[in-house]
N, CA, C and O atoms as a GROMACS GRO file, in nm:
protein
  384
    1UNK      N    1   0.084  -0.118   0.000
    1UNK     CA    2   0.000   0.000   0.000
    1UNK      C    3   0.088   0.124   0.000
    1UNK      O    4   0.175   0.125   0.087
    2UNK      N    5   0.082   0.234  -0.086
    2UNK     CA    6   0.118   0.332  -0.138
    2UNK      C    7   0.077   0.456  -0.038
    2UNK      O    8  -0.038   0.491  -0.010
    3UNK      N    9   0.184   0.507   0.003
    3UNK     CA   10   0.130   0.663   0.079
    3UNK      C   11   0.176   0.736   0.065
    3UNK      O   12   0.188   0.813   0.161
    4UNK      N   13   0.246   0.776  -0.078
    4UNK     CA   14   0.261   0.864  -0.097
    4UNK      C   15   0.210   0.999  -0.152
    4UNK      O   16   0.277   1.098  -0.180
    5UNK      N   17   0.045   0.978  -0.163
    5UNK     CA   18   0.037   1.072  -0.185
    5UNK      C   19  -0.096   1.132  -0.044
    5UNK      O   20  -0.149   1.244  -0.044
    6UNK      N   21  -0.113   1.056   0.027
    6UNK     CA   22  -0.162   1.073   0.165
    6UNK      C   23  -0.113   1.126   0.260
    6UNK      O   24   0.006   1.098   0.240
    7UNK      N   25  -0.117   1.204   0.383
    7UNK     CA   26  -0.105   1.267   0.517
    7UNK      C   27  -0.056   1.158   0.584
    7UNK      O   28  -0.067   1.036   0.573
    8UNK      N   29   0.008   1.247   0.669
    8UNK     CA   30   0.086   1.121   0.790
    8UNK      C   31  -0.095   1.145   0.887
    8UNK      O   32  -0.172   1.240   0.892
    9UNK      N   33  -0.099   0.977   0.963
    9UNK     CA   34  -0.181   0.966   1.052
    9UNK      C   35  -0.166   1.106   1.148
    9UNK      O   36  -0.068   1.179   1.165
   10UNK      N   37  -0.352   1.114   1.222
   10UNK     CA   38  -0.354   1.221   1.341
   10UNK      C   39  -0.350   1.197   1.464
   10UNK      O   40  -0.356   1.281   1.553
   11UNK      N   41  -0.330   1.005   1.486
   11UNK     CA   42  -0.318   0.978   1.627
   11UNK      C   43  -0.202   0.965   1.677
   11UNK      O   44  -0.180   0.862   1.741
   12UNK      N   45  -0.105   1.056   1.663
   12UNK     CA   46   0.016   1.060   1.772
   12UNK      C   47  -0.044   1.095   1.875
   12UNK      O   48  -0.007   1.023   1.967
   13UNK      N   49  -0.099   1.150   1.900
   13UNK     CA   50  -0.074   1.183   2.091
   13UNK      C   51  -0.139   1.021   2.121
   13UNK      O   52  -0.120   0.981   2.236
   14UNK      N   53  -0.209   0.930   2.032
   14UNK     CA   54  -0.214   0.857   2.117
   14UNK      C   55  -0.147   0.684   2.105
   14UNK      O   56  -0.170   0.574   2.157
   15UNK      N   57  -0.030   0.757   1.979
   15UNK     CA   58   0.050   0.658   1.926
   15UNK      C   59   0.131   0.527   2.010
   15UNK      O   60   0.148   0.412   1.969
   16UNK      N   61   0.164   0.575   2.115
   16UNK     CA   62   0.162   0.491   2.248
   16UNK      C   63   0.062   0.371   2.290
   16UNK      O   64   0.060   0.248   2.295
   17UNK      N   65  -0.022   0.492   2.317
   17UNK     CA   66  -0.164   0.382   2.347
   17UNK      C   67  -0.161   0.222   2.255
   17UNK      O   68  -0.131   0.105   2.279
   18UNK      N   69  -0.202   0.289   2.160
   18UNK     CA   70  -0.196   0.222   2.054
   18UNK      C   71  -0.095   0.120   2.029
   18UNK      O   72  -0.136   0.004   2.027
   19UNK      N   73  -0.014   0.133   2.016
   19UNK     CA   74   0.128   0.009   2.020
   19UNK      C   75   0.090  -0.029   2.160
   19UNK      O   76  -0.005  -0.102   2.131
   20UNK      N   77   0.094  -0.032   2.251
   20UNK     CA   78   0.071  -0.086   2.330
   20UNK      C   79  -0.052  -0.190   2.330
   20UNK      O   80  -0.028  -0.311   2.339
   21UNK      N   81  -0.182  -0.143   2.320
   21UNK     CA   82  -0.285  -0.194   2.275
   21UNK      C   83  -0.245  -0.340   2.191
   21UNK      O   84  -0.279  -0.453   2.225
   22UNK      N   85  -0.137  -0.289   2.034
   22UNK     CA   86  -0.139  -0.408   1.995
   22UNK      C   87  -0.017  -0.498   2.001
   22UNK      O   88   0.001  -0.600   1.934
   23UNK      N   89   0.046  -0.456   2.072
   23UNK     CA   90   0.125  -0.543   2.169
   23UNK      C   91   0.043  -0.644   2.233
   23UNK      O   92   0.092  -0.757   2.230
   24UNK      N   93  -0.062  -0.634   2.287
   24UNK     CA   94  -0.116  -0.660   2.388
   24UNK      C   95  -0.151  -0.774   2.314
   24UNK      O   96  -0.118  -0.889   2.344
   25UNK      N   97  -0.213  -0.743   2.227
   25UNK     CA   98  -0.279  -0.808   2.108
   25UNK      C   99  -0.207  -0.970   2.050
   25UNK      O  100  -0.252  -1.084   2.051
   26UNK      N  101  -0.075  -0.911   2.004
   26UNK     CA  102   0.038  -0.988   1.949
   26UNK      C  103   0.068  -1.149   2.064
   26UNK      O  104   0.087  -1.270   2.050
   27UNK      N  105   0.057  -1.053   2.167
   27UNK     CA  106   0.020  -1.209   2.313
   27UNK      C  107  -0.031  -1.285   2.320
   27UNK      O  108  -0.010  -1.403   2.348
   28UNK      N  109  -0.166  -1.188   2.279
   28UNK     CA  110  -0.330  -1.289   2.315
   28UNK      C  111  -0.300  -1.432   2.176
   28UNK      O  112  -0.299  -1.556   2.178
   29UNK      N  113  -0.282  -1.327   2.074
   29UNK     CA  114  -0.238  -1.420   1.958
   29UNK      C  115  -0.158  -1.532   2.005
   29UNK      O  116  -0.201  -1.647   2.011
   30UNK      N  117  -0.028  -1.493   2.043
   30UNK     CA  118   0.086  -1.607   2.085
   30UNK      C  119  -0.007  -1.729   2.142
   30UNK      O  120  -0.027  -1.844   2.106
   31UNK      N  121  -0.060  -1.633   2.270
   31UNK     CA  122  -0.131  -1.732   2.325
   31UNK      C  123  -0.228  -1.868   2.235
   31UNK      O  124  -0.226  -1.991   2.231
   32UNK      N  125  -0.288  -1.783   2.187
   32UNK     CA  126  -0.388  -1.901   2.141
   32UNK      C  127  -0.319  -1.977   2.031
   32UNK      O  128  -0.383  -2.076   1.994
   33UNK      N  129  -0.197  -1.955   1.965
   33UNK     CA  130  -0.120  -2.050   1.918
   33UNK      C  131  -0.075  -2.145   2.011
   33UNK      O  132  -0.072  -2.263   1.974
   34UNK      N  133  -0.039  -2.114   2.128
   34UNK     CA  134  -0.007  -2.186   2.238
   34UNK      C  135  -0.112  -2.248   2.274
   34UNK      O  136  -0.071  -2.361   2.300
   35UNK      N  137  -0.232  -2.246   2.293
   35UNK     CA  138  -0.306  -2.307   2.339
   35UNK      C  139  -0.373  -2.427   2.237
   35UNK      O  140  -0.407  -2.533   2.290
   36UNK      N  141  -0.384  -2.415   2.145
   36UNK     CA  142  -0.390  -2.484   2.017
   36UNK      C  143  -0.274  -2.592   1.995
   36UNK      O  144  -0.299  -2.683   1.917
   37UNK      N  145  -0.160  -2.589   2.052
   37UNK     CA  146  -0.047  -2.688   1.991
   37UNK      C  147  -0.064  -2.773   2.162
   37UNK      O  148  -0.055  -2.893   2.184
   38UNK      N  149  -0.085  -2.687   2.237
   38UNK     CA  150  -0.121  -2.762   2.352
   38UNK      C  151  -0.267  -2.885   2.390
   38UNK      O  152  -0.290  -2.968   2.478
   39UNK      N  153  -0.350  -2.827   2.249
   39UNK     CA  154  -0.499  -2.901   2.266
   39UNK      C  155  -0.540  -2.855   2.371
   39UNK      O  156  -0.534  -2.949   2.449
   40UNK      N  157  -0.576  -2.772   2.421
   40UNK     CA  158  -0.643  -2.702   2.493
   40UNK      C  159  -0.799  -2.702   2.448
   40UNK      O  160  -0.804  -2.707   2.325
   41UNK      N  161  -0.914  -2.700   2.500
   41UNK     CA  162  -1.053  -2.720   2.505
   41UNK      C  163  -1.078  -2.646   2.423
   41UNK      O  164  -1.019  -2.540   2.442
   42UNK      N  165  -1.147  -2.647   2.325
   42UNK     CA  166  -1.207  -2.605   2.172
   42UNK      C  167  -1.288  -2.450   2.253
   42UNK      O  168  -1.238  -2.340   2.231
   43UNK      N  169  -1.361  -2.456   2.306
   43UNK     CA  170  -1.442  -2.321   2.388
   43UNK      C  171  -1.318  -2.249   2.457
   43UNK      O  172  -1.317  -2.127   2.440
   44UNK      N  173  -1.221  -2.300   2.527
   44UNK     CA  174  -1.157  -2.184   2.587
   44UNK      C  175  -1.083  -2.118   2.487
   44UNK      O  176  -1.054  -1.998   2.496
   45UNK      N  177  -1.033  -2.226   2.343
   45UNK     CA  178  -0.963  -2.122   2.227
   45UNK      C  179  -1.050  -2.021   2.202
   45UNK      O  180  -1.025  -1.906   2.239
   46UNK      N  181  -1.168  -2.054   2.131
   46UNK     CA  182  -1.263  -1.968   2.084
   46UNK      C  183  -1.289  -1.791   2.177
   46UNK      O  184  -1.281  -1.672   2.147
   47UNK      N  185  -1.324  -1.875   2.300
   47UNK     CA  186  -1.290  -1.749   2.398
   47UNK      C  187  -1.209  -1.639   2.359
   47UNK      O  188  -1.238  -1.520   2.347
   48UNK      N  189  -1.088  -1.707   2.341
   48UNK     CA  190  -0.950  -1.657   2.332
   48UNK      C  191  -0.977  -1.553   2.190
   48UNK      O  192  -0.946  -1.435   2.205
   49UNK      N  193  -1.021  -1.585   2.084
   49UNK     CA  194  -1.041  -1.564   1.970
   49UNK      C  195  -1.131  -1.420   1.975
   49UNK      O  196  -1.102  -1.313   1.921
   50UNK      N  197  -1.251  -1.453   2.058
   50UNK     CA  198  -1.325  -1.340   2.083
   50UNK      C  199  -1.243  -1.234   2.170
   50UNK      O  200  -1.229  -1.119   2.128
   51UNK      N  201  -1.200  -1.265   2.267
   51UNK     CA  202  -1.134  -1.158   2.314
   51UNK      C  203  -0.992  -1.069   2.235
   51UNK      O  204  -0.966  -0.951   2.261
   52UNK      N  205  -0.914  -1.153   2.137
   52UNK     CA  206  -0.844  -1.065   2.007
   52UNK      C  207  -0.974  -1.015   1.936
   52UNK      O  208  -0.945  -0.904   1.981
   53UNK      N  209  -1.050  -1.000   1.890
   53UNK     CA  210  -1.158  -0.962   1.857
   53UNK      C  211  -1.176  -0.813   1.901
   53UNK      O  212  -1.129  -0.708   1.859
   54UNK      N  213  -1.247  -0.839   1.982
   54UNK     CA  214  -1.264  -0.702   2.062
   54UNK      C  215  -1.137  -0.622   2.100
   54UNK      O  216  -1.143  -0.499   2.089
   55UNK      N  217  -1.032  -0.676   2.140
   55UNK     CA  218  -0.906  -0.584   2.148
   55UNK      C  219  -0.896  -0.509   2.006
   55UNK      O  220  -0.886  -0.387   1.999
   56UNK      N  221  -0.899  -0.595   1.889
   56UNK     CA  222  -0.842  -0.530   1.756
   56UNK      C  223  -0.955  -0.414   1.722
   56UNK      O  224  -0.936  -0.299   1.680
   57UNK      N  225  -1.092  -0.489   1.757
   57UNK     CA  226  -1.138  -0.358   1.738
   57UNK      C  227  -1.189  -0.238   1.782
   57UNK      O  228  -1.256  -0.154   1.722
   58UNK      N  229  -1.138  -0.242   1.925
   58UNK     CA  230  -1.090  -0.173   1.998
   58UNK      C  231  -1.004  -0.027   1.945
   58UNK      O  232  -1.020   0.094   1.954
   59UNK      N  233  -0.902  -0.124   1.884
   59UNK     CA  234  -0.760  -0.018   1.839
   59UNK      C  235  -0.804   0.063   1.699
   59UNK      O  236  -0.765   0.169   1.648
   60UNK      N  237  -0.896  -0.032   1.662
   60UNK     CA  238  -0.926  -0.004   1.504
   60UNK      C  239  -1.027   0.117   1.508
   60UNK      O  240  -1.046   0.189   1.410
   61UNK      N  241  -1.090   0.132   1.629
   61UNK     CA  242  -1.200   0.208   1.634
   61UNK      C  243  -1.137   0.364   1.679
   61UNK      O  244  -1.178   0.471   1.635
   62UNK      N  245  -1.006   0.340   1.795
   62UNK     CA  246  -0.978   0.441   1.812
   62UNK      C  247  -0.888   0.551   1.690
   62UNK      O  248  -0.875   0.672   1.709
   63UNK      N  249  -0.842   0.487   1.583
   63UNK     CA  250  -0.760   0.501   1.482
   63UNK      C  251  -0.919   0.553   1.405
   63UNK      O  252  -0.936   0.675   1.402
   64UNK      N  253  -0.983   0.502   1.371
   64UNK     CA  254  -1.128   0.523   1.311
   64UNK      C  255  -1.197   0.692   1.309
   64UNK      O  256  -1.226   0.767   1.217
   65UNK      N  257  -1.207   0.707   1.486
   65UNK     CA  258  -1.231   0.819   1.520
   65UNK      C  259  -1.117   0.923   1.455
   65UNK      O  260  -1.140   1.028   1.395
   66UNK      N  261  -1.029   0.883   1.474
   66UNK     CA  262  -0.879   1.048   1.479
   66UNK      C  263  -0.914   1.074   1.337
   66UNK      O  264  -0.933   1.185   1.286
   67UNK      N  265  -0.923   0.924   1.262
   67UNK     CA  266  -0.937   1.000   1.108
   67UNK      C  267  -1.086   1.065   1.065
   67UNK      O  268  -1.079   1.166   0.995
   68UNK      N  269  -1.199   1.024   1.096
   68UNK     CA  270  -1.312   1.083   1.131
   68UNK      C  271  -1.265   1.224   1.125
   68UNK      O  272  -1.260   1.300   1.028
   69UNK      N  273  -1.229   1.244   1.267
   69UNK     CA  274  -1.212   1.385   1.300
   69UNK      C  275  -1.121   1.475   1.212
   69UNK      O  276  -1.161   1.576   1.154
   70UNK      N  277  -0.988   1.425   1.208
   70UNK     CA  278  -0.948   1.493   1.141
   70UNK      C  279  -0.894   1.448   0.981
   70UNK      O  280  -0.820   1.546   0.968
   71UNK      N  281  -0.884   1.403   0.905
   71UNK     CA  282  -0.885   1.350   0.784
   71UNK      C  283  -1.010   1.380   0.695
   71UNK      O  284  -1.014   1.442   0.589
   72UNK      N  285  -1.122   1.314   0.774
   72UNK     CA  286  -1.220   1.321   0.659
   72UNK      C  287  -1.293   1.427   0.683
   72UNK      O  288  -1.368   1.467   0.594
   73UNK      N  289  -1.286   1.510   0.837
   73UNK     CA  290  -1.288   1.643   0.795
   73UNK      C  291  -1.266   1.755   0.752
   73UNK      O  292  -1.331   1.852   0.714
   74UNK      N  293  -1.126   1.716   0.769
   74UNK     CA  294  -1.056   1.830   0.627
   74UNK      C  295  -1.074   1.824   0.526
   74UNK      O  296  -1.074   1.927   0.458
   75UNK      N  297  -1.106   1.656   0.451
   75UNK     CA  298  -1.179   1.651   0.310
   75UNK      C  299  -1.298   1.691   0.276
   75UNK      O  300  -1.322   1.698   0.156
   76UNK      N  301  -1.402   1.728   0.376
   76UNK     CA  302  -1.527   1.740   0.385
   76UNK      C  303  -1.510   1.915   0.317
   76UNK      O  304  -1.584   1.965   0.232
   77UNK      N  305  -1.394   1.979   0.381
   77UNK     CA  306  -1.451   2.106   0.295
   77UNK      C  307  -1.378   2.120   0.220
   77UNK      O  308  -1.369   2.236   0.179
   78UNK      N  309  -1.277   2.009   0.152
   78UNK     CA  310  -1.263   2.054   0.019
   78UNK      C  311  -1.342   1.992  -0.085
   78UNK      O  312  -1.380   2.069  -0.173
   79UNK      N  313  -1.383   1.850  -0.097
   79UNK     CA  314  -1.461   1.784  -0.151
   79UNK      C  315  -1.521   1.641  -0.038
   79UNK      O  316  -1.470   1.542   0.014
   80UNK      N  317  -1.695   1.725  -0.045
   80UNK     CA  318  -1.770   1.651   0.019
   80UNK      C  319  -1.771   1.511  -0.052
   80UNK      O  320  -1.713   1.416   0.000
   81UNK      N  321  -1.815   1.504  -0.130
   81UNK     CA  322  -1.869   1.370  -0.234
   81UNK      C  323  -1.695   1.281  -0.233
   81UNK      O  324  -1.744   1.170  -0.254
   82UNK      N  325  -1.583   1.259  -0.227
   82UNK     CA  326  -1.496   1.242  -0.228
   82UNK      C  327  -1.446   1.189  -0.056
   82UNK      O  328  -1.379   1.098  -0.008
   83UNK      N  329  -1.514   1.290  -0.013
   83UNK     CA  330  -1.461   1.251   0.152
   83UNK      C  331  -1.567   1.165   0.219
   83UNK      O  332  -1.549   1.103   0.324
   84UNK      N  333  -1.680   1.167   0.148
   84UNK     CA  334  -1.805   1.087   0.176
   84UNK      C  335  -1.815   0.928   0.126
   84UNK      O  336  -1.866   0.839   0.194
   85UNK      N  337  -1.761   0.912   0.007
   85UNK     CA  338  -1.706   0.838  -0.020
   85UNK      C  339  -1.593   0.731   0.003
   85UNK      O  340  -1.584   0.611  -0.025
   86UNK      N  341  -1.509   0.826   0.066
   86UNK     CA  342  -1.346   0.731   0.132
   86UNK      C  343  -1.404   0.673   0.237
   86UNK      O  344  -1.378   0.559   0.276
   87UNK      N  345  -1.515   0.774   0.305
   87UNK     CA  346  -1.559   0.715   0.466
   87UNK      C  347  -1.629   0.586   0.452
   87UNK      O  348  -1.602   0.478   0.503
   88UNK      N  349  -1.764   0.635   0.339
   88UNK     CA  350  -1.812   0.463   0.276
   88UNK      C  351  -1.762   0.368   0.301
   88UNK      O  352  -1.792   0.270   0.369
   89UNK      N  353  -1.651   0.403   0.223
   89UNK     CA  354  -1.566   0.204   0.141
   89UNK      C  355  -1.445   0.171   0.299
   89UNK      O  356  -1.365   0.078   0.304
   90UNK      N  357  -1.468   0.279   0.415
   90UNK     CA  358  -1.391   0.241   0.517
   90UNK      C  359  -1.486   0.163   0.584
   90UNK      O  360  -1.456   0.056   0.638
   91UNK      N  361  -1.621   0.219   0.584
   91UNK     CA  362  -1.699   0.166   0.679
   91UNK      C  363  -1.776   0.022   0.622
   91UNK      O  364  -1.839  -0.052   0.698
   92UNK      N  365  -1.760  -0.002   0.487
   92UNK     CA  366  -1.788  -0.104   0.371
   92UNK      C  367  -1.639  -0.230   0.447
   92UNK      O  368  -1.661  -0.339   0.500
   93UNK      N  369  -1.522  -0.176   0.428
   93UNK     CA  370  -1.464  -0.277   0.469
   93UNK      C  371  -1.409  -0.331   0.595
   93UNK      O  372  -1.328  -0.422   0.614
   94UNK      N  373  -1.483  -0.239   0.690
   94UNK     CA  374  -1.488  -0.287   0.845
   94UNK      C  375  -1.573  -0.318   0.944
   94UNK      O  376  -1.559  -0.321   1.066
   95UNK      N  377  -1.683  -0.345   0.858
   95UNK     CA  378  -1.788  -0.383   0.908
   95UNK      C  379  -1.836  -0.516   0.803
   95UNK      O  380  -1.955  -0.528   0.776
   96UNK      N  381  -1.753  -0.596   0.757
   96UNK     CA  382  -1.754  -0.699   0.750
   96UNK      C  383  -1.703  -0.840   0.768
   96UNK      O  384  -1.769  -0.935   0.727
   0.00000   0.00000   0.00000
């Protein structure tokens, strides 16, 4: 994926958070590889599965908002139909 002709992201102040968050993430993962080579009970993986779940979209949501706010509102007053659009095909491919 190409960025060069895109803005650097607006969530630094909470760029921390965030790595951290999917740090957190990268574990839960380990884990349930671990728990899987271990045969561990089919429901407690799954568990496991749901809870990366909700962490990722967790992170995904807070990244979601910053560009909301600031990205697709700066596109909004240069071209509505364009910035209305990018938001679409974001919300088209994360909500499936």
């Amino acid at each position: 994926m190409s960025n060069k002709t895109r803005e650097h992201h607006h969530f630094e102040s909470d760029k921390k958070g965030i790595i951290s968050r999917l740090s957190r993430i990268e574990g839960q993962v380990r884990g349930i590889s671990k728990m899987v080579q271990e045969g561990v009970y089919c429901q407690d993986v799954l568990n496991q599965f749901a809870s990366v779940k909700s962490a990722l979209n967790g992170a995904r949501d807070i990244i979601l908002q910053e560009h909301i706010k600031h990205c697709i509102a700066k596109k909004m007053a240069q071209d509505k139909v364009a910035a209305t659009e990018e938001l679409m095909s974001i919300i088209k491919k994360i909500s499936k």
